[in-house]
BAFI-399047 format. One line per field, with one value per atom (N, C-alpha, C, CB): x, z, y. Coordinates in nm, 3 decimals. Each point is the difference from the previous one (the first is absolute). Glycine has a CB too. Example, Ala and Ser with C-alpha at 12.3 -4.5 7.8 and 13.67 -1.06 7.14 Angstrom:
2
u	c(1.319  -0.089  0.090  -0.189  0.154  0.082  -0.077  0.118)
w	c(0.780  0.000  0.000  0.125  -0.197  0.006  0.073  -0.215)
v	c(-0.569  0.119  0.120  -0.117  0.222  0.119  0.109  -0.063)
This chain:
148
u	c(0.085  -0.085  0.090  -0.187  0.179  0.064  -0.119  0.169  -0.150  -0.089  0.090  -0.082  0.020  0.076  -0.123  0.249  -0.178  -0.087  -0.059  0.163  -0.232  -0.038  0.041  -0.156  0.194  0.094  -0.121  0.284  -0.214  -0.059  -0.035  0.083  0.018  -0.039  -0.079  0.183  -0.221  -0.087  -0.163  0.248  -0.255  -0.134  -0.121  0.170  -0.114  -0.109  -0.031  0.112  -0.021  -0.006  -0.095  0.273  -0.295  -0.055  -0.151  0.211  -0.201  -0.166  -0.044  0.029  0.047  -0.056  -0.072  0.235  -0.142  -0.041  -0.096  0.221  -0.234  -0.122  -0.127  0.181  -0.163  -0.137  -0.045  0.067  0.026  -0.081  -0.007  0.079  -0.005  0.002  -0.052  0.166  -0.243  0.015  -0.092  0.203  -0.260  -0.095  -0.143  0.235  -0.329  -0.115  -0.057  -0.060  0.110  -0.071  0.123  -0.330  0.409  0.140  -0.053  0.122  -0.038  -0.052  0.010  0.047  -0.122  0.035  0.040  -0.108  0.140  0.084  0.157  -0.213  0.259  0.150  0.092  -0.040  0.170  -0.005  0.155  -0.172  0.190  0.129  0.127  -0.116  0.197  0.066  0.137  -0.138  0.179  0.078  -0.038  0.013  -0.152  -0.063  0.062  -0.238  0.178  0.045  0.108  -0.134  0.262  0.115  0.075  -0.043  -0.060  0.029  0.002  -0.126  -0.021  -0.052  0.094  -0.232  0.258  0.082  0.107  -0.094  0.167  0.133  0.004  0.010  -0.113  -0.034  -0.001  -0.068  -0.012  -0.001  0.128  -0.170  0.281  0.091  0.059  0.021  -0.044  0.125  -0.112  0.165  -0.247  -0.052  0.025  -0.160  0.210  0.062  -0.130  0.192  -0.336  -0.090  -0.121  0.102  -0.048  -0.114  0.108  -0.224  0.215  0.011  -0.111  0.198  -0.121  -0.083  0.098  -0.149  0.114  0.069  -0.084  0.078  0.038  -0.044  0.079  0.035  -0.077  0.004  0.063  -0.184  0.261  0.029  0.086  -0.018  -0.040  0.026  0.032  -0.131  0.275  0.039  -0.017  -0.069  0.102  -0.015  -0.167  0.261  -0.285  -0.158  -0.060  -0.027  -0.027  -0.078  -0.151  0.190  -0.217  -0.087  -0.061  0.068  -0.081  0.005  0.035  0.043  -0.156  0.026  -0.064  0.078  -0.027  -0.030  0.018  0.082  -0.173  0.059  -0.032  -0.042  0.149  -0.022  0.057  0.007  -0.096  0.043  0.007  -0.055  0.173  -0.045  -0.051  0.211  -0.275  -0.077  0.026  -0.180  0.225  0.034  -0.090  0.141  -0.134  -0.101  0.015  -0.067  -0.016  0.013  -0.043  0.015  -0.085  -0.051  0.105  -0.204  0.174  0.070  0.177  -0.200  0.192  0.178  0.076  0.093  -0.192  0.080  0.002  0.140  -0.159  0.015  -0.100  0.131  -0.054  -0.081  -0.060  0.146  -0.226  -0.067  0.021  -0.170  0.124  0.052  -0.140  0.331  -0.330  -0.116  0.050  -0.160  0.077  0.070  -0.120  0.200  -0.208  -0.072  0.066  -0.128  -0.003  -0.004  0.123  -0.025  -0.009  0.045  -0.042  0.024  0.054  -0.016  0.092  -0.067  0.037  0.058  -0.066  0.147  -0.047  -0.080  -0.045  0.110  -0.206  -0.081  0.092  -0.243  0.330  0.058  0.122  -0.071  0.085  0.117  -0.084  0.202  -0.330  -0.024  0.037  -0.113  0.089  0.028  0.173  -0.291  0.408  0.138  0.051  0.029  -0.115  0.118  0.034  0.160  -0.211  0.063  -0.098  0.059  -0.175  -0.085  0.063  -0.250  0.268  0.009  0.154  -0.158  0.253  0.160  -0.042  0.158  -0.232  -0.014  -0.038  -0.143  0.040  -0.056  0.072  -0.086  0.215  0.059  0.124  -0.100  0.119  0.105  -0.064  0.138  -0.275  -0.076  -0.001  -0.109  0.099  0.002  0.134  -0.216  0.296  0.172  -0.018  0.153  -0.157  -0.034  -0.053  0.015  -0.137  -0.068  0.059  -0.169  0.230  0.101  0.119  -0.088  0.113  0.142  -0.046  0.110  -0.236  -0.049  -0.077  -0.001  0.065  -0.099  -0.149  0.158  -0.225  -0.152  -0.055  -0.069  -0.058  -0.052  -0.095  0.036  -0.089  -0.110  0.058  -0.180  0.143  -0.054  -0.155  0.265  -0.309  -0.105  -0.004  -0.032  -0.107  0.033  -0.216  0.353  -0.372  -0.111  -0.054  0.025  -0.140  0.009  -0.141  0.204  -0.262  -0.092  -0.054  0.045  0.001  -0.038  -0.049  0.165  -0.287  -0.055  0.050  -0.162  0.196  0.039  0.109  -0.061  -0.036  0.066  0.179  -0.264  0.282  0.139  0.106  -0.129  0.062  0.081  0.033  -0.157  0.014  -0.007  0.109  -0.259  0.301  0.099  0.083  -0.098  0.128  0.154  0.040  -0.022  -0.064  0.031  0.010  -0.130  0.046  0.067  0.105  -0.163  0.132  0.131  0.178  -0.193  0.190  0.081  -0.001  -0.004  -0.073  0.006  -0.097  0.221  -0.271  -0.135  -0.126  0.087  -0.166  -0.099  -0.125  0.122  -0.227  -0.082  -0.113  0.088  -0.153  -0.165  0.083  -0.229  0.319  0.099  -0.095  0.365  -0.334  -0.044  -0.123  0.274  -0.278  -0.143  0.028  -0.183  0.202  0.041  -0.120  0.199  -0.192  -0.098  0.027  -0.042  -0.016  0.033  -0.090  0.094  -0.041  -0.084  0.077  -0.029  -0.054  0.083  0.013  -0.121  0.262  -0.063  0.006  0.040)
w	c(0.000  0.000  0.000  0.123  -0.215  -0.009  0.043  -0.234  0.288  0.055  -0.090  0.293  -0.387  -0.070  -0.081  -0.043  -0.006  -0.028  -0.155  0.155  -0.207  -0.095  -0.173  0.217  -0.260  -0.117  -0.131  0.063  -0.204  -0.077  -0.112  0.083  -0.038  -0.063  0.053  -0.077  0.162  0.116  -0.034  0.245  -0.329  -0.080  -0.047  -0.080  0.026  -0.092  0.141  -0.315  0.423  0.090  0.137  -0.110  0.107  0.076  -0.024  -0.008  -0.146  -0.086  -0.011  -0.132  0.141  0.006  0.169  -0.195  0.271  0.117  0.056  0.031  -0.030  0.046  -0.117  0.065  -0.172  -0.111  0.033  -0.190  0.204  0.049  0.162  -0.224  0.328  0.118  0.141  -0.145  0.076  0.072  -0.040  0.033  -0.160  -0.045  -0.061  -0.087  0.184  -0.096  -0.128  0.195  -0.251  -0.154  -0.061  0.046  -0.086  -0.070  -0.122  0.081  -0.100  -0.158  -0.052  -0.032  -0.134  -0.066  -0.123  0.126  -0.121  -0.118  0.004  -0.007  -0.145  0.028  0.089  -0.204  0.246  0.114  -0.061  0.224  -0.201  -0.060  0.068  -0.041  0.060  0.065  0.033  -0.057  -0.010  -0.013  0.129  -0.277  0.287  0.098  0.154  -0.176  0.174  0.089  0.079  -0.091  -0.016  0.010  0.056  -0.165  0.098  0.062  0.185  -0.249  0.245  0.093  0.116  -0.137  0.159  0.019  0.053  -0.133  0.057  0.004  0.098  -0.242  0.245  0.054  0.130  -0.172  0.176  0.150  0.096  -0.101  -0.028  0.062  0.030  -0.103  0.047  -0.022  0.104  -0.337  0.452  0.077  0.136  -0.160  0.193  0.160  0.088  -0.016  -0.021  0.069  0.019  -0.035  -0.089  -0.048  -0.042  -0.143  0.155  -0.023  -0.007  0.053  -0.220  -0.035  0.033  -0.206  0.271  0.103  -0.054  0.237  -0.226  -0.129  0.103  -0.341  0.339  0.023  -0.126  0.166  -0.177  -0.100  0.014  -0.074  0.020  0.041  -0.113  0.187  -0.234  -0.090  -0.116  0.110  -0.108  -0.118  -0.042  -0.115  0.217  -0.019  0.080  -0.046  -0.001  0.120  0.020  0.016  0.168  0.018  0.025  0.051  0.033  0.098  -0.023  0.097  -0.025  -0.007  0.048  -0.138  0.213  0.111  -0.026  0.143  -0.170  -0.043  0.108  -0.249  0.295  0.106  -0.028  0.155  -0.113  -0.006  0.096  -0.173  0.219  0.121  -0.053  0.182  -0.089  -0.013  0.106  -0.093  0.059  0.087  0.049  -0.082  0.234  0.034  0.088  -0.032  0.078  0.103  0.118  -0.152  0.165  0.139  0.068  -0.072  0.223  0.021  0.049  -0.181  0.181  0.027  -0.173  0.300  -0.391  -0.122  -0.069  0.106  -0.017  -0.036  -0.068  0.167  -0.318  -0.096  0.050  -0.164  0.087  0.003  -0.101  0.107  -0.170  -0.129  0.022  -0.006  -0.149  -0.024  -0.093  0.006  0.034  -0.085  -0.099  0.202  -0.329  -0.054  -0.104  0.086  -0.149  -0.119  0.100  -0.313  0.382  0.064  -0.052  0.168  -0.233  -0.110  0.026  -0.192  0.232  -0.058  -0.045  0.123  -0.290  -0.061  0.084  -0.184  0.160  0.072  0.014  -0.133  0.027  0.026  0.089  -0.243  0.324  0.063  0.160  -0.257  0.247  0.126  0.135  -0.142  0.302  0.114  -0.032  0.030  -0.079  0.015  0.035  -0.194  0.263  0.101  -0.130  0.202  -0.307  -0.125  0.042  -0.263  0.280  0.040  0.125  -0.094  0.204  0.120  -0.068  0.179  -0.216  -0.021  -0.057  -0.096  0.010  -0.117  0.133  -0.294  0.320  0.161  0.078  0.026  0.055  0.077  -0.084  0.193  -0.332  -0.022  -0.012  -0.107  0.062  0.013  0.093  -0.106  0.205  0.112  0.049  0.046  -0.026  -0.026  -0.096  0.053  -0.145  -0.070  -0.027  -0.004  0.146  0.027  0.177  -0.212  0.232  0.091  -0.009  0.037  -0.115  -0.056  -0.037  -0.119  0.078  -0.021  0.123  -0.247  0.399  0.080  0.013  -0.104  0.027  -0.030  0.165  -0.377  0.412  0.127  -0.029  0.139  -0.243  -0.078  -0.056  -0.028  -0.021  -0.186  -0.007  -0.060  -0.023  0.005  -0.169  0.163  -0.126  -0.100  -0.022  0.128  -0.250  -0.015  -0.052  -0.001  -0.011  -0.056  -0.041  0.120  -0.278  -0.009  0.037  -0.127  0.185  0.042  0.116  -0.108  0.149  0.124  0.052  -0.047  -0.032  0.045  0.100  -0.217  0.334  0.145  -0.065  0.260  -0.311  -0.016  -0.059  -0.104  0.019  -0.062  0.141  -0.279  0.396  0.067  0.123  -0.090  0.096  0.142  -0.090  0.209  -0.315  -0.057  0.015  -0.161  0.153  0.004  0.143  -0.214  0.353  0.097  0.064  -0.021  -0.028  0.020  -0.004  -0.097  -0.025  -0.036  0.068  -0.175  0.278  0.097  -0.012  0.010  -0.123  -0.015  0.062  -0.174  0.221  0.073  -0.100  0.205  -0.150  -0.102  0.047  -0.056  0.006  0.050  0.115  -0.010  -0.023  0.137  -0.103  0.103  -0.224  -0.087  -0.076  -0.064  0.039  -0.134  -0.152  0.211  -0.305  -0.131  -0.062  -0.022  -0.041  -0.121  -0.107  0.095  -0.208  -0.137  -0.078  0.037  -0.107  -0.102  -0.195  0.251  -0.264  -0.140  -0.111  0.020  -0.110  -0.105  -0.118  0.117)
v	c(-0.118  0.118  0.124  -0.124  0.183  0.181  0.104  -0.047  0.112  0.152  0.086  -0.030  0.111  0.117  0.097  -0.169  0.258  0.126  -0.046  0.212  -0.199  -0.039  0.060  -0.054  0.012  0.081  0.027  -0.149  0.219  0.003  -0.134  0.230  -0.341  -0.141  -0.107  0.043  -0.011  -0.084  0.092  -0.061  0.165  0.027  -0.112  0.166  -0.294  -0.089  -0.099  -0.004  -0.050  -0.084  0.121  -0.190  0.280  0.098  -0.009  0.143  -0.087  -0.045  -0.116  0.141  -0.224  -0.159  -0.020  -0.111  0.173  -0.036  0.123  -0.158  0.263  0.113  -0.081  0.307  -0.351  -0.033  -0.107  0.090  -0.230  -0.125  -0.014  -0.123  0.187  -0.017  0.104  -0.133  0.251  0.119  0.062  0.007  0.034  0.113  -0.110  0.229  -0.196  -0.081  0.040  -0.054  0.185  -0.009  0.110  -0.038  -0.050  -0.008  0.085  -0.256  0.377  0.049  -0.083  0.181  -0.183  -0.067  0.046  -0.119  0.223  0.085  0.024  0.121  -0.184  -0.001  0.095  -0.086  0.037  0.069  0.067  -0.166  0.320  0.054  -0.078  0.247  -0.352  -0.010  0.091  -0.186  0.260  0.111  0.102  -0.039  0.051  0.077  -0.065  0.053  -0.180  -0.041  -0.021  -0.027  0.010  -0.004  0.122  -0.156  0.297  0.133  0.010  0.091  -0.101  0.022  -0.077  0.045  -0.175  -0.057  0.054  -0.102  0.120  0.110  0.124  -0.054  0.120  0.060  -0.015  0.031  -0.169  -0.050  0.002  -0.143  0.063  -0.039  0.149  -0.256  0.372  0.102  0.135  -0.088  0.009  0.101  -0.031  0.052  0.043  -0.012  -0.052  0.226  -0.216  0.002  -0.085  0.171  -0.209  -0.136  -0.142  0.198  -0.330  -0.071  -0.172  0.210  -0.212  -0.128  -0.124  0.122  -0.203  -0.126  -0.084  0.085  -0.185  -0.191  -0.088  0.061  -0.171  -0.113  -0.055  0.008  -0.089  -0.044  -0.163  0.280  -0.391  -0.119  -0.080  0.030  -0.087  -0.088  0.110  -0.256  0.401  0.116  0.025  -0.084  0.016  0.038  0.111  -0.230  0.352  0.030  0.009  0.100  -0.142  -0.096  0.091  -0.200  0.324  0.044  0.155  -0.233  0.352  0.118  0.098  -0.080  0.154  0.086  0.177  -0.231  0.305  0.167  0.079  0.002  0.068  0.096  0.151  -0.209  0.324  0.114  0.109  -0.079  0.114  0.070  0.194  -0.209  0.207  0.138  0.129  -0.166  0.288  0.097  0.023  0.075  0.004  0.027  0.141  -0.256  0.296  0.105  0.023  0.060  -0.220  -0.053  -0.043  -0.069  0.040  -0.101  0.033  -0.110  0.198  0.103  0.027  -0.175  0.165  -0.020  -0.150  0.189  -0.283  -0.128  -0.084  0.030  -0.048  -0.087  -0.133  0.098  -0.121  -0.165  -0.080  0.070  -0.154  -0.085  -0.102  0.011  0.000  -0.072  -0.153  0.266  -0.359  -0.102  -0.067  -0.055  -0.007  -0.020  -0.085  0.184  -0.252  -0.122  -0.139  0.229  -0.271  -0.104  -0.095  0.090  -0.186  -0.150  -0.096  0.119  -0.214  -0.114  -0.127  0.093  -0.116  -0.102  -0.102  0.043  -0.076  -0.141  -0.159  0.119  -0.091  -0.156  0.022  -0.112  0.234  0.015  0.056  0.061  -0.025  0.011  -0.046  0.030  0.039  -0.088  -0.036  -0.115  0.181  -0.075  0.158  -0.262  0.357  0.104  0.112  -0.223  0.189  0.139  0.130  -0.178  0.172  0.156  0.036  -0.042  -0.044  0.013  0.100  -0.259  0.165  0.070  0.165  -0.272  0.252  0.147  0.118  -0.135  0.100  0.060  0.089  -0.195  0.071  0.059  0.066  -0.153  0.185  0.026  0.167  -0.258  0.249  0.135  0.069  -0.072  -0.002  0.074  0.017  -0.072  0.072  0.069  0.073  -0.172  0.169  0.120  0.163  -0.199  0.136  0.049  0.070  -0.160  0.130  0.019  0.071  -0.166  0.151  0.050  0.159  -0.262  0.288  0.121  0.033  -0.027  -0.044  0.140  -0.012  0.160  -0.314  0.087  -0.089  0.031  0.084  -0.090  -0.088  0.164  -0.200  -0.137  -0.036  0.040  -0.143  -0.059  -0.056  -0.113  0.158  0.025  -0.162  0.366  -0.430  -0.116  -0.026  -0.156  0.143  -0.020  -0.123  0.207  -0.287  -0.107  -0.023  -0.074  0.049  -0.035  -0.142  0.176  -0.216  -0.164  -0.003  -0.102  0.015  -0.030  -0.088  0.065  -0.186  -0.124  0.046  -0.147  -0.030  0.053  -0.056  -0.059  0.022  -0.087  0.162  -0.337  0.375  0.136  0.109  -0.012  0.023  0.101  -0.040  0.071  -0.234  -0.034  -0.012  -0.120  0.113  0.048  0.131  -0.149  0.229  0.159  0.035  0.062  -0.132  -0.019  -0.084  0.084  -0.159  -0.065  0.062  -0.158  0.261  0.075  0.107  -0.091  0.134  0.107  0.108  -0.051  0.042  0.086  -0.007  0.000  0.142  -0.020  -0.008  0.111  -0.173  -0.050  0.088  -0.254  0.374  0.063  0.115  -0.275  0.309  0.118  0.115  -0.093  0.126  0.153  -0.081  0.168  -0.091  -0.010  0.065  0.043  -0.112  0.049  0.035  -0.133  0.203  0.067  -0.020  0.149  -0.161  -0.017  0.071  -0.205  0.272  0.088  -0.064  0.288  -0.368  -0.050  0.141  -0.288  0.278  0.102  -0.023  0.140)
């Protein structure tokens, strides 16, 4: 198992895994991969955001995006939000979300922030004691969603 930042060639193994393992209604319009590859880059080349992979036998299974956010609460001190948490199904339960997780949260540390703040469309009790399990409180805030 490697924990590392996610590069601009790890683009098609990213979309494979947010489309069949993560998003229930996957566009279905070709997808720019160039875009992706940008965006990507980006990730890697921002002091503030990072995209974190799992990656097993050059595969990656596994992927975790976190961004921390300034703030002016709080003495100055940011929070970090983490989002699109995946791992493929045939690699589930072997410690890769759990790893991506805590590497976020150092991360998330390393910047000072006093949360991380982590959201999850899933009810299932099995998704909700993984997310405690990992140290998160489950029903502490109340999220809102306004789709756009």
């Amino acid at each position: 198992m490697i924990i590392r930042q996610a590069m601009p060639n790890d683009a098609e193994q990213l979309k494979c895994l947010y489309f069949e393992h993560l998003t229930s209604f996957p566009p279905t319009e070709e997808q720019n991969m160039q875009n992706w590859q940008a965006i990507i880059q980006h990730f890697y080349d921002d002091d503030y955001t990072k995209l974190l992979v799992c990656e097993v036998n050059g595969e990656v299974v596994s992927s975790v995006h976190i961004t921390v956010i300034r703030n002016l609460t709080h003495n100055l001190r940011p929070y970090a939000v983490i989002e699109n948490v995946v791992t493929h199904s045939d690699h589930r339960c072997k410690g890769y979300a759990s790893a991506l997780l805590s590497e976020a949260t150092e991360f998330a540390k390393q910047h000072n922030c006093y949360k991380v703040f982590l959201e999850t469309g899933s009810n299932k009790e099995s998704t909700l004691n993984f997310y405690k399990n990992n140290g998160f409180a489950i029903d502490v805030k109340h999220s809102c969603l306004k789709r756009l």
